[in-house]
C-alpha positions as CSV (number, residue, x, y, z in Angstrom):
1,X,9.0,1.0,14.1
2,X,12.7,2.5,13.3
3,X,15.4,2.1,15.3
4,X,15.7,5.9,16.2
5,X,19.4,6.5,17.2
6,X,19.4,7.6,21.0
7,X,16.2,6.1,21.5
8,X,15.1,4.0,24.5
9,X,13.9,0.8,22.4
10,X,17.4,1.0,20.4
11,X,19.0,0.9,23.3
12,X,17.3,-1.9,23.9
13,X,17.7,-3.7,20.6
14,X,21.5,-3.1,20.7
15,X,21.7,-5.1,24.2
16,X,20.1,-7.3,22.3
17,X,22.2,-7.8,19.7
18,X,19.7,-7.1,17.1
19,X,21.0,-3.6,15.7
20,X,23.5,-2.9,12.7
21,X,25.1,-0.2,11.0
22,X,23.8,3.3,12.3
23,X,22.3,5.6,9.3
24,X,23.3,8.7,10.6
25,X,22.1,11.0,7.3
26,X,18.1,9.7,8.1
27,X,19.2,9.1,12.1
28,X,18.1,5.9,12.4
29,X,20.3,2.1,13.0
30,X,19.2,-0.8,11.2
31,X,17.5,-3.4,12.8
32,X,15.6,-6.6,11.7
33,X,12.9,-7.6,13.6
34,X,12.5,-10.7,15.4
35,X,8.8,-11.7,13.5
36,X,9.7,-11.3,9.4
37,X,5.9,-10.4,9.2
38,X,6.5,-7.2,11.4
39,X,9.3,-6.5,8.9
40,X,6.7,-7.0,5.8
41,X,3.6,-5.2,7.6
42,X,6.8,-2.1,8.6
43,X,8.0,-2.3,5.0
44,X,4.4,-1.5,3.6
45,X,3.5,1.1,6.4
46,X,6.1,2.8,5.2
47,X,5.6,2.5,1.5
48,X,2.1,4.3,2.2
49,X,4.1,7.2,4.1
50,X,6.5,7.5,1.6
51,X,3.9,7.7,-1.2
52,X,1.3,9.6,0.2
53,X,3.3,11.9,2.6
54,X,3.7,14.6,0.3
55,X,0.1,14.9,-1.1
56,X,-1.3,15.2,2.1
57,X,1.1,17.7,3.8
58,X,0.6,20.4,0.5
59,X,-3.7,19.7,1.3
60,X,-3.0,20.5,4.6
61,X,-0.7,23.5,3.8
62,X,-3.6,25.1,1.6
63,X,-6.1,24.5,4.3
64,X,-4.0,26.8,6.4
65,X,-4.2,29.2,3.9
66,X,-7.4,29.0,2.1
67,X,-10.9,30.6,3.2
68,X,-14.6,29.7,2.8
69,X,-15.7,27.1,0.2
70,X,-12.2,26.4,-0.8
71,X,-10.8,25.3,2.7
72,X,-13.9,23.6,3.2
73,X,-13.4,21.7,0.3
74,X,-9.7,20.7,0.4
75,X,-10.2,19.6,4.7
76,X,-12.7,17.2,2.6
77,X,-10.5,15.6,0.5
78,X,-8.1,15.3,3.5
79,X,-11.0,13.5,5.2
80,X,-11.3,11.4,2.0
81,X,-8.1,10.6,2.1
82,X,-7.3,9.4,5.4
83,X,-10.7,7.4,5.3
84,X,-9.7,5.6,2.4
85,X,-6.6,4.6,3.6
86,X,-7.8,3.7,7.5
87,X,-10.3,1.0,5.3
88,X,-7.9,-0.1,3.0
89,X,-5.1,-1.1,5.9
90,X,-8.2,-2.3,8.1
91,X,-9.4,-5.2,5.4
């Protein structure tokens, strides 16, 4: 979880004491959690947004436009997709 700036938990992690420099280009204030192994499972959450983001949104972008056998197939390999990575986080 980000440190959203305005957000309620900031808020809280500012009184605190845990928040740093504000980000205001990506609107977020840095923050360390508490548990480092919240911070590492965060950090490669992320990593799988980050990489996998863009792939996904263009899919679902041509399934909006596609008809028939093509949108059929491209909502597939969305469901692939998302599969995949659900079982690969859950082992």
């Amino acid at each position: 979880m980000e440190c959203l700036i305005g957000a309620a938990y900031t808020r809280q992690a500012t009184a605190a004491g845990l928040t740093g420099q504000p980000e205001p280009l990506v609107g977020r204030v840095a923050c360390p959690y508490r548990d480092w192994r919240i911070g590492v499972a965060s950090s490669w959450a992320q990593r799988w947004v980050d990489r996998h983001f863009a792939l996904d949104y263009t899919l679902k972008s041509l399934e909006k436009v596609l008809d028939g056998a093509a949108r059929h197939a491209v909502r597939q390999a969305r469901v692939v997709l998302k599969d995949a990575a659900t079982r690969s986080s859950a082992t």
